[in-house]
SEKOLZA-562784 format. One record per residue (C-alpha): residue number from 1; residue in one letter; x negated, y negated, z. Coordinates in steps of 0.02 Angstrom, whole numbers. Example, Ala and Ser with C-alpha at 12.3 -4.5 7.8 and 13.67 -1.06 7.14 Angstrom:
// residues 2
atom k: 1 | r: A | u: -615 | v: 225 | w: 390
atom k: 2 | r: S | u: -684 | v: 53 | w: 357
This chain:
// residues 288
atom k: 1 | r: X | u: -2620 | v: -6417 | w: 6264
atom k: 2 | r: X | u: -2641 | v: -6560 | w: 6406
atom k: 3 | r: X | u: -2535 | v: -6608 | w: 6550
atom k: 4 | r: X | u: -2571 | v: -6794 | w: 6594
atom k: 5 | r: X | u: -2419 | v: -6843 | w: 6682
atom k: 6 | r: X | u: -2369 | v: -6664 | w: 6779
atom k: 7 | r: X | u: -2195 | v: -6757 | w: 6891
atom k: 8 | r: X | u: -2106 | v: -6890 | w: 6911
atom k: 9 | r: X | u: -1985 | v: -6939 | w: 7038
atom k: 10 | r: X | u: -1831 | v: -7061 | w: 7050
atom k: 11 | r: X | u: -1769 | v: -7164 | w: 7211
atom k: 12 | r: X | u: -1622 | v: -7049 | w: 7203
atom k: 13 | r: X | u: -1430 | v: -7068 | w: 7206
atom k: 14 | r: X | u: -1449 | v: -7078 | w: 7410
atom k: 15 | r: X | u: -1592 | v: -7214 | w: 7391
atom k: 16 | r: X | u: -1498 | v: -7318 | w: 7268
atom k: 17 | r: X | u: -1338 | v: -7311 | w: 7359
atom k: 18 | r: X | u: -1428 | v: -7390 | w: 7519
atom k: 19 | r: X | u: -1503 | v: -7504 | w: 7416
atom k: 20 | r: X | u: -1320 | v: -7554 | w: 7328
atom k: 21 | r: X | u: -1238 | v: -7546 | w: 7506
atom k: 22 | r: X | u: -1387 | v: -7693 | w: 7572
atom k: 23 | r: X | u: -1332 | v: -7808 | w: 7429
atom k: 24 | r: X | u: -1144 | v: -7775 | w: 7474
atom k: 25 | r: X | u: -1117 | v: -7770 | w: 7291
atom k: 26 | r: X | u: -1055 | v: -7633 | w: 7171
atom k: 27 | r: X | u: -1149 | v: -7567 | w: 7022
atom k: 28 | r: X | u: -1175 | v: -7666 | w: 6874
atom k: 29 | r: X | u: -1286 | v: -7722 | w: 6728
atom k: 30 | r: X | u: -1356 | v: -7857 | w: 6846
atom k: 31 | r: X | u: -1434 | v: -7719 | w: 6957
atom k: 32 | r: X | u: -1503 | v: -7614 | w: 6799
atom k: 33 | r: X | u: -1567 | v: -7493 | w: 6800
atom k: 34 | r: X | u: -1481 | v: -7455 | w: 6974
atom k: 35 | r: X | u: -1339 | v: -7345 | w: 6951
atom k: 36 | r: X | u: -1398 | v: -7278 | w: 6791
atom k: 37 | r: X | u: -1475 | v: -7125 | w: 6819
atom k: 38 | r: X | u: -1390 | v: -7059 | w: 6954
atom k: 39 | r: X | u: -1221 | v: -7031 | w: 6830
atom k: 40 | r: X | u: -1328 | v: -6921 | w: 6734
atom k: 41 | r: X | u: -1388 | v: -6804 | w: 6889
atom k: 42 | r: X | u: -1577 | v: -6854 | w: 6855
atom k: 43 | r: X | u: -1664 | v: -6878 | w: 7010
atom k: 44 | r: X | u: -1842 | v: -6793 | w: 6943
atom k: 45 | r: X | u: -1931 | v: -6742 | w: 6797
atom k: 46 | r: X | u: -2059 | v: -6595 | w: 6797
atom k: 47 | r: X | u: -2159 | v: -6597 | w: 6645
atom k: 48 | r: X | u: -2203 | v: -6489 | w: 6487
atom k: 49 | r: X | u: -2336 | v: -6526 | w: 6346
atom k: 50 | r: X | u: -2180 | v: -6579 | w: 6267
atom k: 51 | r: X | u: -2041 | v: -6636 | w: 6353
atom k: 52 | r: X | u: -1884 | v: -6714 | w: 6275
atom k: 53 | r: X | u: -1729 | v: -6820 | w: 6360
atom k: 54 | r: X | u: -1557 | v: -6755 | w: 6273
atom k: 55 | r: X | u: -1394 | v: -6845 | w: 6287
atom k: 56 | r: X | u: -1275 | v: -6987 | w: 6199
atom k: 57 | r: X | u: -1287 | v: -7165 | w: 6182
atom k: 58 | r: X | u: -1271 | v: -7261 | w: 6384
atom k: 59 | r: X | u: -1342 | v: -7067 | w: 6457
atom k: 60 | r: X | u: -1499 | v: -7160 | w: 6522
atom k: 61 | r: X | u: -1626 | v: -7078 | w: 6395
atom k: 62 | r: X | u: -1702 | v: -7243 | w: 6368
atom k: 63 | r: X | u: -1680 | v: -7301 | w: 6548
atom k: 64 | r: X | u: -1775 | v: -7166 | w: 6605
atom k: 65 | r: X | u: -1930 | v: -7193 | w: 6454
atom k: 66 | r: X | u: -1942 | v: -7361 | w: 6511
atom k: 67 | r: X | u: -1964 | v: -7346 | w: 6700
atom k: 68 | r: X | u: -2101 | v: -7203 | w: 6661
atom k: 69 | r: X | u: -2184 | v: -7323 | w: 6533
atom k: 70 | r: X | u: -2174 | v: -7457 | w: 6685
atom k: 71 | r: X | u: -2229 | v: -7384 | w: 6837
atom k: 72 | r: X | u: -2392 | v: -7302 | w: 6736
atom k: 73 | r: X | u: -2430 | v: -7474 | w: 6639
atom k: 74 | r: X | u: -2395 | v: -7402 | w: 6459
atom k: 75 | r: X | u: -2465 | v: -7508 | w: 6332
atom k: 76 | r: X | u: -2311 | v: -7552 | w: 6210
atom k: 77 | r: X | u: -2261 | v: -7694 | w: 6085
atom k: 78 | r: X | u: -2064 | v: -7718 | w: 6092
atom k: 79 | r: X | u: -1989 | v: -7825 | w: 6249
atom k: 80 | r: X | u: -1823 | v: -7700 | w: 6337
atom k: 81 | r: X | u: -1702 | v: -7728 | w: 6432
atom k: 82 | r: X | u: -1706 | v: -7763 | w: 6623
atom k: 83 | r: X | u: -1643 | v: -7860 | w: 6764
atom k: 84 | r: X | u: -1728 | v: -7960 | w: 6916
atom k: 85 | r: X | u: -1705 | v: -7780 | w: 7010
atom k: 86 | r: X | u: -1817 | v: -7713 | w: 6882
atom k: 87 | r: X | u: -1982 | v: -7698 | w: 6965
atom k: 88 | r: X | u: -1910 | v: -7667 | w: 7114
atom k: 89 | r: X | u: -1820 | v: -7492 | w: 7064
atom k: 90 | r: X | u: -2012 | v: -7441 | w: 6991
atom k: 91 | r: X | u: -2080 | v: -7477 | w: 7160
atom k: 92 | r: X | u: -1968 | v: -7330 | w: 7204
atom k: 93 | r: X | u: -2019 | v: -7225 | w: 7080
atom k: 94 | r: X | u: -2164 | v: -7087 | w: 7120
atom k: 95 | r: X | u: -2277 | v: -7017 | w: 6991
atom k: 96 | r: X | u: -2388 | v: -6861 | w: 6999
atom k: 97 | r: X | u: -2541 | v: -6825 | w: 6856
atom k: 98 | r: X | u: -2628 | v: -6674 | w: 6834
atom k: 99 | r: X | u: -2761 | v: -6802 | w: 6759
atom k: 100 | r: X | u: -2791 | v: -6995 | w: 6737
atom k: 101 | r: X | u: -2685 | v: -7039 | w: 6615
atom k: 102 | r: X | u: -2799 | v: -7111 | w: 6468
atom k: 103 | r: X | u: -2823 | v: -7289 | w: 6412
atom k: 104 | r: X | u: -2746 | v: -7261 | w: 6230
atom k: 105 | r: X | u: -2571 | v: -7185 | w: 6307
atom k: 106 | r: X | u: -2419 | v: -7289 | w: 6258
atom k: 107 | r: X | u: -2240 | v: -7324 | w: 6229
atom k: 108 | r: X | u: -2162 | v: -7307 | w: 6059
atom k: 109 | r: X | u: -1978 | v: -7367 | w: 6018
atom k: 110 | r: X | u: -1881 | v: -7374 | w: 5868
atom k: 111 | r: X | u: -1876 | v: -7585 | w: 5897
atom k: 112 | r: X | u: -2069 | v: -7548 | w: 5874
atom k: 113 | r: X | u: -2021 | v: -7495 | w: 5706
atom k: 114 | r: X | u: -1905 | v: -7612 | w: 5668
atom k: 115 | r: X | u: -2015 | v: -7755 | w: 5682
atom k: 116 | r: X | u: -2139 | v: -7705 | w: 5588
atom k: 117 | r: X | u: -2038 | v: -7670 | w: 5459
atom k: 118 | r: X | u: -1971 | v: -7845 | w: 5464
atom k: 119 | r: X | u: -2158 | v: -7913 | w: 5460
atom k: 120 | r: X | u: -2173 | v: -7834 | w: 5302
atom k: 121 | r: X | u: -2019 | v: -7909 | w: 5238
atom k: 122 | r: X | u: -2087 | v: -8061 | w: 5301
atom k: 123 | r: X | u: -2275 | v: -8040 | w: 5215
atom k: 124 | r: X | u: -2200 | v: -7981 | w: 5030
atom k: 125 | r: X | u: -2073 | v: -8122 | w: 5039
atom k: 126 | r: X | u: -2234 | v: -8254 | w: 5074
atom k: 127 | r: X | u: -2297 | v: -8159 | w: 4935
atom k: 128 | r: X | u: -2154 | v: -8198 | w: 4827
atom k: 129 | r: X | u: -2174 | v: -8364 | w: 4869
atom k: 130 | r: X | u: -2356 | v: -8379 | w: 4851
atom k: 131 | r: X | u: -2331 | v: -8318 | w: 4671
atom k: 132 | r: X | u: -2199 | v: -8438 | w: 4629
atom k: 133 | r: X | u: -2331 | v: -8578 | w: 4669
atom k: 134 | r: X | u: -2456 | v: -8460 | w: 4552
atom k: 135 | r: X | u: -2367 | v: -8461 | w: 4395
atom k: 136 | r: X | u: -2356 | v: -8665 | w: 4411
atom k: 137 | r: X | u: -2542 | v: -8658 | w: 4435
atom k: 138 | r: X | u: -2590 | v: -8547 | w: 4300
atom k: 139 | r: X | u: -2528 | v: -8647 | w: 4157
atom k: 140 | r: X | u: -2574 | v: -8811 | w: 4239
atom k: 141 | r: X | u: -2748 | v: -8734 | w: 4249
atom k: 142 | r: X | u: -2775 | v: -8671 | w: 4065
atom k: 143 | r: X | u: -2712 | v: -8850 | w: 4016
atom k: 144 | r: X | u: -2827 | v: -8924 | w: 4134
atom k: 145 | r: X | u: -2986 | v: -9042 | w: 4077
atom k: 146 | r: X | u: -3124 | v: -9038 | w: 4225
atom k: 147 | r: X | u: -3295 | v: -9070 | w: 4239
atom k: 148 | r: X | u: -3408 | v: -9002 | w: 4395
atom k: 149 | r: X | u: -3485 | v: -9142 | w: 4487
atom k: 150 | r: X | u: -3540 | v: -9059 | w: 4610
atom k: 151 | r: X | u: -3568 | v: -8892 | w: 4703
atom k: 152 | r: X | u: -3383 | v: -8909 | w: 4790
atom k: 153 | r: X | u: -3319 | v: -8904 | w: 4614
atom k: 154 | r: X | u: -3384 | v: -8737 | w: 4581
atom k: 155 | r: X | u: -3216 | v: -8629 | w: 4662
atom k: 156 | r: X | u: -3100 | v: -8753 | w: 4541
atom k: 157 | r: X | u: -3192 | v: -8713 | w: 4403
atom k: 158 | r: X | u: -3191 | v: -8525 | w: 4430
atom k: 159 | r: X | u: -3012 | v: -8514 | w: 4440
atom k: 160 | r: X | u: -3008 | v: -8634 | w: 4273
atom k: 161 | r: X | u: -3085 | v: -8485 | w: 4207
atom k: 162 | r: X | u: -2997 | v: -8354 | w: 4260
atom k: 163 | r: X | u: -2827 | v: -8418 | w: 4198
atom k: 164 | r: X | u: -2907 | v: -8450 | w: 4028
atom k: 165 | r: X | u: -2981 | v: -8277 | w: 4019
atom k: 166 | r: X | u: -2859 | v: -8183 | w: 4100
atom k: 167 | r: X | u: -2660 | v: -8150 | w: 4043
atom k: 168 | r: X | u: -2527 | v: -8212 | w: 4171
atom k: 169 | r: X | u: -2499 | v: -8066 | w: 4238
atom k: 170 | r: X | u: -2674 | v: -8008 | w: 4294
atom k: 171 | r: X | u: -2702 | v: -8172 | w: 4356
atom k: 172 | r: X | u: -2567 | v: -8188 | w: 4489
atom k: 173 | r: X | u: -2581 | v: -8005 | w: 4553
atom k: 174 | r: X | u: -2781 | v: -8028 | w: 4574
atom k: 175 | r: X | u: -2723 | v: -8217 | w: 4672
atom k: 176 | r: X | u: -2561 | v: -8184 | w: 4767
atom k: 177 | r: X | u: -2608 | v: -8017 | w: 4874
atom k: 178 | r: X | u: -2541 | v: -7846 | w: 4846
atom k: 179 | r: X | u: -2358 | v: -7830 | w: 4894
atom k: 180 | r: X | u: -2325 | v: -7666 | w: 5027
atom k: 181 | r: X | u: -2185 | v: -7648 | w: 4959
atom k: 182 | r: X | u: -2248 | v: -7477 | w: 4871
atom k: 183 | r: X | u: -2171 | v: -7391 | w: 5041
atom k: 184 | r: X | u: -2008 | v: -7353 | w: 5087
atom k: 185 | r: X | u: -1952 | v: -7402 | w: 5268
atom k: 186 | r: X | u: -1938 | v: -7218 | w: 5316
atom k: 187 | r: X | u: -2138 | v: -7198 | w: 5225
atom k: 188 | r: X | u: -2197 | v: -7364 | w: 5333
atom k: 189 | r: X | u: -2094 | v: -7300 | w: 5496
atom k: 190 | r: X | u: -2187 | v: -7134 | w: 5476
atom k: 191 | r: X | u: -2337 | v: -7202 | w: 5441
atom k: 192 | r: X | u: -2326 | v: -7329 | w: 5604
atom k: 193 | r: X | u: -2311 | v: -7175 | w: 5707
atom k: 194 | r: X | u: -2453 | v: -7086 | w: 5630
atom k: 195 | r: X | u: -2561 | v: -7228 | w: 5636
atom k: 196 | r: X | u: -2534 | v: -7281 | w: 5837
atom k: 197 | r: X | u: -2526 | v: -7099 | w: 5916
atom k: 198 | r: X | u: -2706 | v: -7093 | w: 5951
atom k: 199 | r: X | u: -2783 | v: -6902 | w: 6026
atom k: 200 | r: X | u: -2793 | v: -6859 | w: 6187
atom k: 201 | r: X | u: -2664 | v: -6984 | w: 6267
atom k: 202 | r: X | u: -2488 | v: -6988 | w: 6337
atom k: 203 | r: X | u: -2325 | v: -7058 | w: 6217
atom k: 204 | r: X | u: -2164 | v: -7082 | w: 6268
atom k: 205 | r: X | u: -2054 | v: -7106 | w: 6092
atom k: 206 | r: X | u: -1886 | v: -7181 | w: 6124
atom k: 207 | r: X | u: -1774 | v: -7110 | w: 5972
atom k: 208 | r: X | u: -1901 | v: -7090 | w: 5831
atom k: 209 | r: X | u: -1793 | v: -7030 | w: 5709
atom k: 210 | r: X | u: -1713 | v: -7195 | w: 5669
atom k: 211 | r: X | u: -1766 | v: -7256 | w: 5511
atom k: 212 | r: X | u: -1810 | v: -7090 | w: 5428
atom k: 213 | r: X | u: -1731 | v: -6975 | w: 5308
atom k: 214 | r: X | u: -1732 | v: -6780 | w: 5363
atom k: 215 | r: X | u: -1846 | v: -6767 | w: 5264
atom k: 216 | r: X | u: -1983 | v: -6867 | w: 5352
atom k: 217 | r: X | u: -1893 | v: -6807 | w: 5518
atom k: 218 | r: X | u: -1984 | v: -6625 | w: 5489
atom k: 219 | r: X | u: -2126 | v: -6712 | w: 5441
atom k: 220 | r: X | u: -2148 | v: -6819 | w: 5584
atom k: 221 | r: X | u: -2089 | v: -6654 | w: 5701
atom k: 222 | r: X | u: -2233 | v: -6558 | w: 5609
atom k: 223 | r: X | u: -2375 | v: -6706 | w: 5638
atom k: 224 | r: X | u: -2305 | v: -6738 | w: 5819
atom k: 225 | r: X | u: -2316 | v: -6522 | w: 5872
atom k: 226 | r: X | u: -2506 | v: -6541 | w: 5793
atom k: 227 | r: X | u: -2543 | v: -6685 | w: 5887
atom k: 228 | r: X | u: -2495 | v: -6587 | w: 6049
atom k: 229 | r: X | u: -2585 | v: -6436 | w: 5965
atom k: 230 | r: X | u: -2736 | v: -6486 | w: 5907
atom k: 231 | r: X | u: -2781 | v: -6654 | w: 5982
atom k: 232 | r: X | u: -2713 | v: -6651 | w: 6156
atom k: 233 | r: X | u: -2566 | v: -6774 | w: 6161
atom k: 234 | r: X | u: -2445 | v: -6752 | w: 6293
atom k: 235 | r: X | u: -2248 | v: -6819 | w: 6232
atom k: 236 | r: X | u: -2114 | v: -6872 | w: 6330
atom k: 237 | r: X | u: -1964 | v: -6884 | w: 6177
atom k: 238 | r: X | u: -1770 | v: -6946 | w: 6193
atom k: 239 | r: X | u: -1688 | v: -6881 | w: 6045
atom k: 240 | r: X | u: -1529 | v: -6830 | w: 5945
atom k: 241 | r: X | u: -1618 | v: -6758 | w: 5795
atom k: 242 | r: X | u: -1635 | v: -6573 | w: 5776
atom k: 243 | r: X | u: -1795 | v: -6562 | w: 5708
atom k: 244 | r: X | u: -1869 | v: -6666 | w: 5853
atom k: 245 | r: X | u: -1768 | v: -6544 | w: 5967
atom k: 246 | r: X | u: -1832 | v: -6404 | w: 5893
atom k: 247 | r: X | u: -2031 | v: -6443 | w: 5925
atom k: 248 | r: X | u: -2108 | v: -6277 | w: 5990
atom k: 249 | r: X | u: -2119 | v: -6267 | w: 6164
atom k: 250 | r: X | u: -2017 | v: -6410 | w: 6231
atom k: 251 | r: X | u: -1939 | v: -6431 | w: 6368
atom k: 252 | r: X | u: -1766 | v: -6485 | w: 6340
atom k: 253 | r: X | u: -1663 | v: -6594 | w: 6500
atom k: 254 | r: X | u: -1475 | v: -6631 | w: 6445
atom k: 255 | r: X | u: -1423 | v: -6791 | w: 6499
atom k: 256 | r: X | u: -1244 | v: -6753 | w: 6462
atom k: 257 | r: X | u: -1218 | v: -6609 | w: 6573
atom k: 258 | r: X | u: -1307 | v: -6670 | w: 6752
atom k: 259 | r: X | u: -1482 | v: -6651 | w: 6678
atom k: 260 | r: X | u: -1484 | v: -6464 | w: 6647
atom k: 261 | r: X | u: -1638 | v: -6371 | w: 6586
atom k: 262 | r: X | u: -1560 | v: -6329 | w: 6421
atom k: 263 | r: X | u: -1641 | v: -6136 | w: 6376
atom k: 264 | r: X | u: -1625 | v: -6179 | w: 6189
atom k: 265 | r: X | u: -1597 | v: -6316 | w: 6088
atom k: 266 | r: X | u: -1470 | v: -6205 | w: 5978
atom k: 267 | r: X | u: -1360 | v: -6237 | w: 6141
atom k: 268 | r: X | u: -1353 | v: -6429 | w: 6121
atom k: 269 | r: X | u: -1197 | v: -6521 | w: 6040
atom k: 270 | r: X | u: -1268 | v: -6608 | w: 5921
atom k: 271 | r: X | u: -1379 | v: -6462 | w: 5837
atom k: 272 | r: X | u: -1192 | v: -6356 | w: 5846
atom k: 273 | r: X | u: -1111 | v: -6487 | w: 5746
atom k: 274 | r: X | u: -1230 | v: -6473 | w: 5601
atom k: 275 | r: X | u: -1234 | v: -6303 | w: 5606
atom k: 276 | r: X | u: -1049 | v: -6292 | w: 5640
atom k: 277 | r: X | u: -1043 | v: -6406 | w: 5449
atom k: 278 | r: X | u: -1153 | v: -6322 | w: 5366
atom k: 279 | r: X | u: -1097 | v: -6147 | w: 5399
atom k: 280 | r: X | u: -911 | v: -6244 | w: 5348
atom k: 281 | r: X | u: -997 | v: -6271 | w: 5183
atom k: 282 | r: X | u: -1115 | v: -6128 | w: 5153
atom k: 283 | r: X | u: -1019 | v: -6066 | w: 5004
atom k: 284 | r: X | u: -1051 | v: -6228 | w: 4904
atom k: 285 | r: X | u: -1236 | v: -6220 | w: 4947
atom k: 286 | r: X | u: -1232 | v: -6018 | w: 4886
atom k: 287 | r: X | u: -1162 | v: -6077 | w: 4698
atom k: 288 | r: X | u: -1246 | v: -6043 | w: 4574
């Protein structure tokens, strides 16, 4: 297992409040992410193989993800949210590495996801389009009298043939482009992950569970403890889901309750309540 990033450090609810008190001001979004962290008691973070940021929507989980990803220079797609105070609350910030964190290391968010899941909406509906336009051109083309005058005629006179030797169907799906729409979203979201999580580097995954069925949750939790396993990743994880929570090893800080060192994920609120409904309902699972 590697430890890239071993600490990292926050200006502190002292620090901030000086800084607050020189703009004679009071905290607000305009001075995100001042005033942020403090409410949650998170002032440092010491860090595991795996370490995962617990706590409800506003706690600061992805607050505190994207001041890591910016004082280290994370490579990352998505634009997030900040304010004209931004860079200066990084400057602040104090990082410690038990190594140089490597080239590949990056930031991974669920708008990550999102967007390429709308660029594949975007390709299969040009797709769609394109084979609109097809099914004109087939039948124009097997009505079609030509003669090649030249060696720029050649291509128009291939696809002459092709629409005369070939049925409709075969001869849009070998013209138009294969349509990705064989994947679910949960199948492509899993995939994205799988595909930009390179070995031996540092991620930082803001909420990875959105956009997949528990089903690809455990199967994402089982690639992402390999990856720390077997090919050296180091993860830095905000999360609700249980089966991310429950990644061997991890170090669990709860955001909800002043940042404490949780000793098992079993503890957490959100685990409790499914296993507070399930248990509810264990009698209807036990039918035969």
């Amino acid at each position: 297992m590697s430890l890239f990033l071993s600490a990292f450090y926050f200006p502190g609810e002292e620090a901030e409040s000086d800084f607050m008190f020189g703009l004679k001001t009071t905290y607000d979004q305009s001075v995100y992410p001042y005033g942020v962290l403090p409410k949650a008691g998170l002032n440092e973070i010491i860090f595991r193989p795996v370490t995962i940021l617990y706590g409800g929507n506003g706690s600061g989980k992805s607050t505190a993800l994207n001041v890591i990803a910016e004082k280290l220079r994370l490579n990352r797609s998505s634009a997030y949210n900040r304010s004209r105070f931004f860079e200066n609350y990084v400057d602040n910030c104090r990082a410690t590495w038990e190594e140089a964190i490597p080239r590949g290391s990056r930031m991974i968010t669920s708008d990550d996801v999102f967007d390429m899941m709308l660029d594949i909406r975007a390709l299969n509906e040009g797709i769609d389009r394109k084979r609109e336009t097809l099914s004109e051109d087939y039948y124009a083309l097997k009505r079609e009298r030509f003669q090649v005058k030249s060696l720029d005629d050649l291509e128009h006179l291939q696809r002459i043939n092709q629409a005369r030797s070939k049925t409709f169907s075969r001869f849009i799906a070998g013209e138009s482009g294969k349509s990705v729409r064989e994947r679910s979203n949960g199948e492509s979201a899993l995939l994205y992950f799988q595909s930009r999580i390179e070995m031996d580097t540092l991620c930082l995954l803001d909420e990875p569970e959105n956009s997949l069925s528990p089903e690809n949750q455990l199967i994402l939790a089982d690639f992402l403890a390999e990856s720390v396993r077997y090919c050296g990743n180091q993860l830095i994880i905000s999360t609700h889901s249980p089966f991310l929570l429950a990644l061997p090893g991890a170090k669990i800080i709860d955001l909800d309750n002043h940042s404490r060192i949780v000793g098992s994920w079993t503890e957490l609120k959100n685990p409790r309540v499914y296993f507070d409904f399930f248990k509810k309902h264990a009698a209807e699972f036990e039918e035969d």
